[in-house]
PDB file of N, CA, C, O and CB in Angstrom:
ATOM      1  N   UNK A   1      13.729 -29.087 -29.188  1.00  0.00           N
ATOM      2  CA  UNK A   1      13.373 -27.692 -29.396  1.00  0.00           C
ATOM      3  C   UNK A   1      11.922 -27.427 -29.020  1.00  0.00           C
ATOM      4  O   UNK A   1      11.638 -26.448 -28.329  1.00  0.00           O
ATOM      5  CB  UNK A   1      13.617 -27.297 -30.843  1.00  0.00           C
ATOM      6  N   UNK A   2      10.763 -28.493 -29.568  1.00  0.00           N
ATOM      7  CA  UNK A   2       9.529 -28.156 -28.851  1.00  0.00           C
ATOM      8  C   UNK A   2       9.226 -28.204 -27.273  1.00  0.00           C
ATOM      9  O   UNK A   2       8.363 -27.505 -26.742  1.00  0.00           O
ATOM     10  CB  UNK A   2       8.661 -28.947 -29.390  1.00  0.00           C
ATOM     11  N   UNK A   3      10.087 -29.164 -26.559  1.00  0.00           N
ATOM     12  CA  UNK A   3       9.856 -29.026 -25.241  1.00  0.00           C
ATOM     13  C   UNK A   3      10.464 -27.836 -24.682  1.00  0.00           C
ATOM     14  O   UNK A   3       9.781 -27.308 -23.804  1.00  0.00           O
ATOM     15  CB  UNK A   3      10.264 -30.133 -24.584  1.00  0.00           C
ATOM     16  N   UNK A   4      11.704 -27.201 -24.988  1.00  0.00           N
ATOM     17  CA  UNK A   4      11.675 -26.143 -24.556  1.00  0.00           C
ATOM     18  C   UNK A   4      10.641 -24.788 -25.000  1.00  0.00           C
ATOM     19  O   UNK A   4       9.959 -24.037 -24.305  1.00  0.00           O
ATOM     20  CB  UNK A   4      12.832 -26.006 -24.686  1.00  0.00           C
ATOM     21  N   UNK A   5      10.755 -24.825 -25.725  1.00  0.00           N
ATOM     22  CA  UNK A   5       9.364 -23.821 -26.760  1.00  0.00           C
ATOM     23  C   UNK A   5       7.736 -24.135 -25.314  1.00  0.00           C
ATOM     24  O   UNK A   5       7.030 -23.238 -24.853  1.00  0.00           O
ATOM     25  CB  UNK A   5       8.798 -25.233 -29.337  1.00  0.00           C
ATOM     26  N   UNK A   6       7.636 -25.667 -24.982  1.00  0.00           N
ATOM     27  CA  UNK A   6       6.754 -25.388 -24.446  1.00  0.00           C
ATOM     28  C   UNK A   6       7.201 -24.862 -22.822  1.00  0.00           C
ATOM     29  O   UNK A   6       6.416 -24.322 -22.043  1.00  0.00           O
ATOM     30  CB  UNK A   6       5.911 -26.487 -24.677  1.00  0.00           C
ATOM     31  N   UNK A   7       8.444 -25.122 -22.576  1.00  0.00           N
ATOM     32  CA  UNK A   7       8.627 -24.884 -21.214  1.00  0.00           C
ATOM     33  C   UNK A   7       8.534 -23.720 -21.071  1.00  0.00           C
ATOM     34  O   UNK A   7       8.159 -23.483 -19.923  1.00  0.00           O
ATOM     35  CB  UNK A   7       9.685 -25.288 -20.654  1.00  0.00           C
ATOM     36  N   UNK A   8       8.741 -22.490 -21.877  1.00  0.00           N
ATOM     37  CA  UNK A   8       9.445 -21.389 -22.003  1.00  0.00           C
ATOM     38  C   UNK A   8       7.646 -21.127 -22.115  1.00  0.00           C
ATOM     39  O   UNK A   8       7.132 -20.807 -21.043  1.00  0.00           O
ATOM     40  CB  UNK A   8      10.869 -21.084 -23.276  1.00  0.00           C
ATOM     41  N   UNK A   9       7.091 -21.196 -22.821  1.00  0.00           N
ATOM     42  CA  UNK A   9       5.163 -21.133 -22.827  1.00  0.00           C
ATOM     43  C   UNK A   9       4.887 -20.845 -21.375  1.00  0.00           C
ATOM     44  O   UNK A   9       4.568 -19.701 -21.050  1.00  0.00           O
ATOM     45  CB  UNK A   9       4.163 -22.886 -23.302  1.00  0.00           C
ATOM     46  N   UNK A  10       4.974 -21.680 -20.597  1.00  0.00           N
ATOM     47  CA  UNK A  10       4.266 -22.203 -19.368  1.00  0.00           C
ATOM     48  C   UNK A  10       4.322 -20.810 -18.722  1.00  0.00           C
ATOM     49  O   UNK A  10       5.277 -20.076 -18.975  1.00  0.00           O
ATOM     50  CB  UNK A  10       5.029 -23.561 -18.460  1.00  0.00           C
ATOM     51  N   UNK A  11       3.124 -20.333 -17.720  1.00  0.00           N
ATOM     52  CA  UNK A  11       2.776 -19.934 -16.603  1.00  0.00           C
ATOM     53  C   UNK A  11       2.427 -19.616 -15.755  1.00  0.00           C
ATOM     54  O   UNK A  11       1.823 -18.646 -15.297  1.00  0.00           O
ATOM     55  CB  UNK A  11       2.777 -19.824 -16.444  1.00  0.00           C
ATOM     56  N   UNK A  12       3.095 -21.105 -15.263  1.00  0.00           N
ATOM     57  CA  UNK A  12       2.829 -21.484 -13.962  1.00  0.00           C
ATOM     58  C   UNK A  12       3.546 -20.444 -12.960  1.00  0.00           C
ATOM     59  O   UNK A  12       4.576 -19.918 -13.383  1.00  0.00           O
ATOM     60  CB  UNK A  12       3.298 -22.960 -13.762  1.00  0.00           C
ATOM     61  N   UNK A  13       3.176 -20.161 -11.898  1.00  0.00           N
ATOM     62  CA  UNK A  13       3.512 -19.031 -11.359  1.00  0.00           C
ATOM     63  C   UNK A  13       3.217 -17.786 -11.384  1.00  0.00           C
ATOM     64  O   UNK A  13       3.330 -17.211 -10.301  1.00  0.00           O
ATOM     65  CB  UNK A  13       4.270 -18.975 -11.476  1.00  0.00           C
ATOM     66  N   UNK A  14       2.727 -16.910 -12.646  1.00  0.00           N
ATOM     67  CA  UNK A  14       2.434 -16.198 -12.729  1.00  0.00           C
ATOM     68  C   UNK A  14       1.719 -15.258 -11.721  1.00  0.00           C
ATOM     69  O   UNK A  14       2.147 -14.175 -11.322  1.00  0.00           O
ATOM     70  CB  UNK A  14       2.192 -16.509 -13.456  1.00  0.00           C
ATOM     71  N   UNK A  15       0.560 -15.863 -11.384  1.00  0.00           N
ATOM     72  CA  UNK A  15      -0.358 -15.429 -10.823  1.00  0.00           C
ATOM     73  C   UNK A  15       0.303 -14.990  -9.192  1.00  0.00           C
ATOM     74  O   UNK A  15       0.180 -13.904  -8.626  1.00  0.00           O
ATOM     75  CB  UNK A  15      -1.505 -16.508 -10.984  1.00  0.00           C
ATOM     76  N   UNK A  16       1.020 -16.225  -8.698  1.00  0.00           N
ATOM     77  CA  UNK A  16       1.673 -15.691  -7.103  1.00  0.00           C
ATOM     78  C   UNK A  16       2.925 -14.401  -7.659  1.00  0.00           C
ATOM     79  O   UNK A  16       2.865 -13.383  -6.969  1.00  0.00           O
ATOM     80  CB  UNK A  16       2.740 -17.460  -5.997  1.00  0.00           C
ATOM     81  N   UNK A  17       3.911 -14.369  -8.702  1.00  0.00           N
ATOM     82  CA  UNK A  17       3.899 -13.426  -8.640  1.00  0.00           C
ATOM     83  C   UNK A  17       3.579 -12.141  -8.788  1.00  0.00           C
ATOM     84  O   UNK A  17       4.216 -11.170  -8.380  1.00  0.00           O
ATOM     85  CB  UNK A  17       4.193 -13.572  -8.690  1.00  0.00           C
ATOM     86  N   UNK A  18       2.060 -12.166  -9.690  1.00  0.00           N
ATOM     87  CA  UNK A  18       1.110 -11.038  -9.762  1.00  0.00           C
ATOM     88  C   UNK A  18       0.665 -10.635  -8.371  1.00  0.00           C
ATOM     89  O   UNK A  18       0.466  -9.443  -8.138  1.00  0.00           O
ATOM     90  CB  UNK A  18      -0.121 -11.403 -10.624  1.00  0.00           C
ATOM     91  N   UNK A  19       0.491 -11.584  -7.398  1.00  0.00           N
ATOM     92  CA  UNK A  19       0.172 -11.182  -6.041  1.00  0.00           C
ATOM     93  C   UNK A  19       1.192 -10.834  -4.830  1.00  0.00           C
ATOM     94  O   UNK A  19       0.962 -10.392  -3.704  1.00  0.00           O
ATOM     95  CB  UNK A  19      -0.570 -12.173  -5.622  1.00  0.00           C
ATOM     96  N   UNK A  20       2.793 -11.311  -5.675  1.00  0.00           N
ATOM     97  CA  UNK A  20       3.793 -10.328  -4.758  1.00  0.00           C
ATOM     98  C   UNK A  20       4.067  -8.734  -5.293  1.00  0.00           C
ATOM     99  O   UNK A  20       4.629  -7.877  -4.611  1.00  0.00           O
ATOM    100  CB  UNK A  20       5.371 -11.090  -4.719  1.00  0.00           C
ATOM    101  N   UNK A  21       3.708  -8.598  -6.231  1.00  0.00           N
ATOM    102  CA  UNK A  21       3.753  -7.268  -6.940  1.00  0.00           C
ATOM    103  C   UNK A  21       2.666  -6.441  -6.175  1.00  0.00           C
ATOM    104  O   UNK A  21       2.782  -5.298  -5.733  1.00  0.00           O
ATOM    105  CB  UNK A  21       3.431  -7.389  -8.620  1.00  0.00           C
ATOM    106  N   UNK A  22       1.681  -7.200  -6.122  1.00  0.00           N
ATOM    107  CA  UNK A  22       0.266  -6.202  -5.610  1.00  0.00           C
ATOM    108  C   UNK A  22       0.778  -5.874  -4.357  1.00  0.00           C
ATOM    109  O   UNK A  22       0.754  -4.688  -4.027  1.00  0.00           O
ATOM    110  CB  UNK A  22      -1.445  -6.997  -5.429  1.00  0.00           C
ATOM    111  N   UNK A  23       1.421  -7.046  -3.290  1.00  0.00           N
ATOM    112  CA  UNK A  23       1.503  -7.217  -1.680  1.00  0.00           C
ATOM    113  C   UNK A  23       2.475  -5.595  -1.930  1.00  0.00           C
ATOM    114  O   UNK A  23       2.031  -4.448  -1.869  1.00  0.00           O
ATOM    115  CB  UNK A  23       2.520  -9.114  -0.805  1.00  0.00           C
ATOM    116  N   UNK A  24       3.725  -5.997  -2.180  1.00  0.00           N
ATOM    117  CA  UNK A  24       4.811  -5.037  -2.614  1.00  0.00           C
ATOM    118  C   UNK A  24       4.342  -3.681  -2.592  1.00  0.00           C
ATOM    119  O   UNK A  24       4.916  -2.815  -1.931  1.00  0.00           O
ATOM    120  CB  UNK A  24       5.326  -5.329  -3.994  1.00  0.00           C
ATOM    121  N   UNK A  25       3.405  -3.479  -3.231  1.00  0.00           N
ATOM    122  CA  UNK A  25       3.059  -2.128  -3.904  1.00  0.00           C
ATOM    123  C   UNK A  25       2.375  -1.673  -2.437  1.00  0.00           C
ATOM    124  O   UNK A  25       2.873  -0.689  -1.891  1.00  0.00           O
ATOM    125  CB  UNK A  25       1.898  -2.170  -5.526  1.00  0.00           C
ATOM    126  N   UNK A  26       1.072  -2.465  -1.675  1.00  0.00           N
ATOM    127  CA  UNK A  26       0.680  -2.069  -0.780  1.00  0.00           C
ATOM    128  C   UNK A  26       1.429  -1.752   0.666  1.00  0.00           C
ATOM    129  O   UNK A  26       1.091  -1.014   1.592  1.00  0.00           O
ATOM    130  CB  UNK A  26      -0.117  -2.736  -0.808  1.00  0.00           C
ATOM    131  N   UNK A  27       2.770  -2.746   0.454  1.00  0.00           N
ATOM    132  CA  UNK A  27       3.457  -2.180   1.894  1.00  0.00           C
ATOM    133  C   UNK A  27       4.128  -0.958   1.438  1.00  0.00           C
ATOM    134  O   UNK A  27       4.555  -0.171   2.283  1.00  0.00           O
ATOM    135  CB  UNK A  27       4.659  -3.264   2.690  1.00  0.00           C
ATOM    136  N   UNK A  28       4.265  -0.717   0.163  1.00  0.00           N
ATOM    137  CA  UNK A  28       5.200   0.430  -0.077  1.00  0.00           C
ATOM    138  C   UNK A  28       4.182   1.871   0.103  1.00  0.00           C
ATOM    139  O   UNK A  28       4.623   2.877   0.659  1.00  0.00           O
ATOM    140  CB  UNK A  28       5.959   0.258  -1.776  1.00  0.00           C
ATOM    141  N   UNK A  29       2.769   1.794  -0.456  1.00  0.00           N
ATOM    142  CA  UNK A  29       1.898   2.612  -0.144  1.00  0.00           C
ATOM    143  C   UNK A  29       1.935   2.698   1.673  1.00  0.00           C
ATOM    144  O   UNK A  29       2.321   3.733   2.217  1.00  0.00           O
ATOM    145  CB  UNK A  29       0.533   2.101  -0.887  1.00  0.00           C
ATOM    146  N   UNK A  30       1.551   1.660   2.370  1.00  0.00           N
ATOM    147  CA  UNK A  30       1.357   2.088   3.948  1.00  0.00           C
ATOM    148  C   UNK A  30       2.528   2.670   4.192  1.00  0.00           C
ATOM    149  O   UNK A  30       2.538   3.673   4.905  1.00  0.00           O
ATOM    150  CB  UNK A  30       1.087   0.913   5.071  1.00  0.00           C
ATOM    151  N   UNK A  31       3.856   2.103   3.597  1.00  0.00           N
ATOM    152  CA  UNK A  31       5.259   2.974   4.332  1.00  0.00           C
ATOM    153  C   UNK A  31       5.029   4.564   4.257  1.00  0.00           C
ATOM    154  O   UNK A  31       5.357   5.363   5.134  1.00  0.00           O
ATOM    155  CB  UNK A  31       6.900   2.647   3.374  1.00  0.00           C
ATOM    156  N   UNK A  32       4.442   4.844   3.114  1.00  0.00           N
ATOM    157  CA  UNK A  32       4.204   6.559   2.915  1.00  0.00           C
ATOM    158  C   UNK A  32       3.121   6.658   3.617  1.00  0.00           C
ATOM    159  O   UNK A  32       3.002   7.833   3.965  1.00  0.00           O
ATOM    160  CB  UNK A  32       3.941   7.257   1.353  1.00  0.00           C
ATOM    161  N   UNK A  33       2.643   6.298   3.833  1.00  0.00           N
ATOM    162  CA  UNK A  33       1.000   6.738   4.770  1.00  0.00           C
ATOM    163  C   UNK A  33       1.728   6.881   5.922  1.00  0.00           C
ATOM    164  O   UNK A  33       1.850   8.061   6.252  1.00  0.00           O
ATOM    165  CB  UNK A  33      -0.545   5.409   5.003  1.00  0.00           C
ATOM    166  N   UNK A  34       2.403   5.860   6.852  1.00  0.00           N
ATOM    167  CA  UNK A  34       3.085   6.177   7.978  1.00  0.00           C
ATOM    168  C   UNK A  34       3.720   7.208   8.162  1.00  0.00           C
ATOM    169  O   UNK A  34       3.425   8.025   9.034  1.00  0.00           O
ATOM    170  CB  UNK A  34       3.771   5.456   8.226  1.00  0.00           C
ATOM    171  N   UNK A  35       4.906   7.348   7.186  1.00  0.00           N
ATOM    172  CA  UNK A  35       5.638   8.720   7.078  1.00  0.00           C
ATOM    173  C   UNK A  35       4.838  10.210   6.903  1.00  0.00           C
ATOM    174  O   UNK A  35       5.030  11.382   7.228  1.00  0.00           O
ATOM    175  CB  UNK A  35       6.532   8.569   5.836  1.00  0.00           C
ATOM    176  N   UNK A  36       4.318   9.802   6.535  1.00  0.00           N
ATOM    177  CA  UNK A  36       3.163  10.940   6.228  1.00  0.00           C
ATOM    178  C   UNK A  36       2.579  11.280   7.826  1.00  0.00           C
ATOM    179  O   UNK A  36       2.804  12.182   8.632  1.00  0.00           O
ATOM    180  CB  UNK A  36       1.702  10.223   5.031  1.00  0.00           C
ATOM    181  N   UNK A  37       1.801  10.184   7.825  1.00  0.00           N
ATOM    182  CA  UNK A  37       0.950  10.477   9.743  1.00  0.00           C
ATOM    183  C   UNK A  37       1.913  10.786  10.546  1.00  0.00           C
ATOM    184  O   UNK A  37       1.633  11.405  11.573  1.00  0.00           O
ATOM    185  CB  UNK A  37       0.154   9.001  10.716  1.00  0.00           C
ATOM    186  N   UNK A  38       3.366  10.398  10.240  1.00  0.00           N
ATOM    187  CA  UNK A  38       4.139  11.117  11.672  1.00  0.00           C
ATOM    188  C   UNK A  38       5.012  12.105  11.577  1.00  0.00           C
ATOM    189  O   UNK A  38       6.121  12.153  12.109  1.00  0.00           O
ATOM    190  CB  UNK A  38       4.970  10.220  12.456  1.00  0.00           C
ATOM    191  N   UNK A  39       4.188  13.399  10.464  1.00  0.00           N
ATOM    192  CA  UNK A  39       5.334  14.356  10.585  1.00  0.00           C
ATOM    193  C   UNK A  39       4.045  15.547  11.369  1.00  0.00           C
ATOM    194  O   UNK A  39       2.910  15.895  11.042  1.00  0.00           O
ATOM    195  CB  UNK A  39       6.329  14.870   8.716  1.00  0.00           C
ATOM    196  N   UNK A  40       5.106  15.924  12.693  1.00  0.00           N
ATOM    197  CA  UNK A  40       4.640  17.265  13.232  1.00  0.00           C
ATOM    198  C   UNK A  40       3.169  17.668  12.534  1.00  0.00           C
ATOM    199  O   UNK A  40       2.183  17.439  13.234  1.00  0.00           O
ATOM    200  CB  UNK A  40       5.843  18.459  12.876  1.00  0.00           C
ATOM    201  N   UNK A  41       2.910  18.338  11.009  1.00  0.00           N
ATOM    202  CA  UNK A  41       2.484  19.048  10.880  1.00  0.00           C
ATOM    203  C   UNK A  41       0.994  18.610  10.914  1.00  0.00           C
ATOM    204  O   UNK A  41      -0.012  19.065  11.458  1.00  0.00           O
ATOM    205  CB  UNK A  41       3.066  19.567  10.065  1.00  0.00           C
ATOM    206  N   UNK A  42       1.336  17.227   9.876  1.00  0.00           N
ATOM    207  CA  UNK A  42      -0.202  16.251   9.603  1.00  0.00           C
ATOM    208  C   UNK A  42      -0.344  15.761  11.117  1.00  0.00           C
ATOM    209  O   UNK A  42      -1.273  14.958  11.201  1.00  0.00           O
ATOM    210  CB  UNK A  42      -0.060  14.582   8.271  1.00  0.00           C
ATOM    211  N   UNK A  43       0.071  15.915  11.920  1.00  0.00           N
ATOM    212  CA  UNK A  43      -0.272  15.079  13.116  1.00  0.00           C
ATOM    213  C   UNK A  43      -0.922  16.999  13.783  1.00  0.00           C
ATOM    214  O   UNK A  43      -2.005  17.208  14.329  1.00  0.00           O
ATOM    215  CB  UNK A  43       1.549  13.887  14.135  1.00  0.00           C
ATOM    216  N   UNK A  44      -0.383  17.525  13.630  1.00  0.00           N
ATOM    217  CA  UNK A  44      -1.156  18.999  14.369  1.00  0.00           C
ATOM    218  C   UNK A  44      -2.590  19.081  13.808  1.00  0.00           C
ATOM    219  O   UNK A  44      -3.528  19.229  14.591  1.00  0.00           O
ATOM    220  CB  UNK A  44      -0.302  20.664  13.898  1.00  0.00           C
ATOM    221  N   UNK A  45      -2.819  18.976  12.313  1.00  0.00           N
ATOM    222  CA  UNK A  45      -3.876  19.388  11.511  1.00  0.00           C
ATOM    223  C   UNK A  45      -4.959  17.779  11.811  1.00  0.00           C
ATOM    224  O   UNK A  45      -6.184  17.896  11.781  1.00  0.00           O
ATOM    225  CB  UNK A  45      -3.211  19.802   9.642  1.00  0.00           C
ATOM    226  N   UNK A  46      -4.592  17.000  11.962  1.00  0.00           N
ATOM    227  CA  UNK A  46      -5.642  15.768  12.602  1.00  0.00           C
ATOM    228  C   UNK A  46      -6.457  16.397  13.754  1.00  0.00           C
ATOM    229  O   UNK A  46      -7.627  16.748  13.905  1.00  0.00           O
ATOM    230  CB  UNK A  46      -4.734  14.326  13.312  1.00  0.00           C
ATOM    231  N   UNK A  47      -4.833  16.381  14.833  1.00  0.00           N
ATOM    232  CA  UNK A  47      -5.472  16.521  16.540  1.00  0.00           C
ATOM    233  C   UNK A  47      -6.341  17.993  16.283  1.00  0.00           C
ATOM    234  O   UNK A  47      -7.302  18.194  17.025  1.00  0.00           O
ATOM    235  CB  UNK A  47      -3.879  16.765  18.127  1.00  0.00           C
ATOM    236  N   UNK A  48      -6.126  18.648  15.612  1.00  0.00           N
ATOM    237  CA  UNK A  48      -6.960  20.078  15.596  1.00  0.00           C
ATOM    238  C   UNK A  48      -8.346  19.972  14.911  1.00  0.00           C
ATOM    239  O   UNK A  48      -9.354  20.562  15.299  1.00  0.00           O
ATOM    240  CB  UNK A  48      -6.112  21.268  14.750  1.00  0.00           C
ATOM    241  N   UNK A  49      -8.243  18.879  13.501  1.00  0.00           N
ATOM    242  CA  UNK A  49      -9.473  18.077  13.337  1.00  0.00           C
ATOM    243  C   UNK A  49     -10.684  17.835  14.224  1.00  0.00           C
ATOM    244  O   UNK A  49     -11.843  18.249  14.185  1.00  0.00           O
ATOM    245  CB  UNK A  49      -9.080  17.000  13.158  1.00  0.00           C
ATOM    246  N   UNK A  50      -9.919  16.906  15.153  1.00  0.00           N
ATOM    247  CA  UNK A  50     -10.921  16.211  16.208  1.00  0.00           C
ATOM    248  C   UNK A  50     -11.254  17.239  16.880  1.00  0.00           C
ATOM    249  O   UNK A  50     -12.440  17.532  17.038  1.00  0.00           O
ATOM    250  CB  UNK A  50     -10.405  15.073  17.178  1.00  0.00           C
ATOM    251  N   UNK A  51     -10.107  18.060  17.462  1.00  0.00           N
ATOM    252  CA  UNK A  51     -11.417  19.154  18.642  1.00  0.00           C
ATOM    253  C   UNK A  51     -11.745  19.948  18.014  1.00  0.00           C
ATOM    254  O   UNK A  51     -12.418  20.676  18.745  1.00  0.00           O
ATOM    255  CB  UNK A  51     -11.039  20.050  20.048  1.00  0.00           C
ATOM    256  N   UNK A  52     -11.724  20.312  17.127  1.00  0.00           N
ATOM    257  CA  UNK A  52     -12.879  21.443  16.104  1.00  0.00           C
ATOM    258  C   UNK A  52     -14.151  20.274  16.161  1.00  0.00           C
ATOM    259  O   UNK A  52     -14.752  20.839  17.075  1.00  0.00           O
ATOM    260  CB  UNK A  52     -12.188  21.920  13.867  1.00  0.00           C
ATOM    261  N   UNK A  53     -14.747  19.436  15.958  1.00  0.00           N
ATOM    262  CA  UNK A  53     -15.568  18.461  15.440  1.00  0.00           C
ATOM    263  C   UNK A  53     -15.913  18.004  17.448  1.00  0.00           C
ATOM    264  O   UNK A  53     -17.081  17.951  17.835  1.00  0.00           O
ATOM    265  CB  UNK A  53     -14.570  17.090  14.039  1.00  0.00           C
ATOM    266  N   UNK A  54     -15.014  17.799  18.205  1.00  0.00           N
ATOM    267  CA  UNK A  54     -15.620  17.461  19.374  1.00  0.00           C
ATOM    268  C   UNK A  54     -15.887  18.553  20.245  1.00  0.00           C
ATOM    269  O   UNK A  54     -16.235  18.120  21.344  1.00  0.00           O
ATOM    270  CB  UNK A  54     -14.903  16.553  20.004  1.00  0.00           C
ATOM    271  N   UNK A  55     -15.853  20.476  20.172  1.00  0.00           N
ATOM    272  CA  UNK A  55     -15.993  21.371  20.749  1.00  0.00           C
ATOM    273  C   UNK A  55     -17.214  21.728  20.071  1.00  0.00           C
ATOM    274  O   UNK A  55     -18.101  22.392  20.608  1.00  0.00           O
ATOM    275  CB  UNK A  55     -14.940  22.151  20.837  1.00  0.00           C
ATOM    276  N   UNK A  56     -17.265  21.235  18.752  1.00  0.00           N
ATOM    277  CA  UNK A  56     -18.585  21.870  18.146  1.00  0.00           C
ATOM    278  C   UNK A  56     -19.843  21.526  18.589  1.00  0.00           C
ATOM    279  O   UNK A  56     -20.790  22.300  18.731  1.00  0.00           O
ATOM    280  CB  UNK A  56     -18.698  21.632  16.831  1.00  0.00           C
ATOM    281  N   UNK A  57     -19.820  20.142  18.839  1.00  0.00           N
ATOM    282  CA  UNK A  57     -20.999  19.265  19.268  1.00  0.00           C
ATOM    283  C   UNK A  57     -21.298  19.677  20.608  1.00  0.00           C
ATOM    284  O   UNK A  57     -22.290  19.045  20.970  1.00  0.00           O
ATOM    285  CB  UNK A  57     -20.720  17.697  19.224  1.00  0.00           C
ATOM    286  N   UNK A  58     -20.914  20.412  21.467  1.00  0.00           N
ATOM    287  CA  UNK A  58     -20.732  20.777  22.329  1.00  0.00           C
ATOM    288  C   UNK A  58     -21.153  21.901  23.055  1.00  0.00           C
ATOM    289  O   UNK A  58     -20.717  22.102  24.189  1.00  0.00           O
ATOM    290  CB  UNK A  58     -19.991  20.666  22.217  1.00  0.00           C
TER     291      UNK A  58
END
């Protein structure tokens, strides 16, 4: 009963899967960033960004 008590204690591992949770979370954030940058509208309001900012200097 104590060796399981301590097996059941242990962790080992923890930490790599604290760092597939983090990885996880960040590809799931870039997937929405992507989706995001490639709809029509956010992609109009960028490119209109830049030449407002490169006609001005100008």
């Amino acid at each position: 009963m104590e060796r399981l008590k301590r097996i059941l204690r242990r962790d080992d591992g923890a930490a790599t899967a604290e760092y597939a949770i983090a990885t996880m979370a960040a590809v799931g954030f870039a997937g929405l960033l992507v989706a995001i940058m490639r709809s029509d509208e956010v992609r109009g309001m960028l490119t209109d960004l830049v030449h407002r900012a490169l006609t001005f200097a100008g």
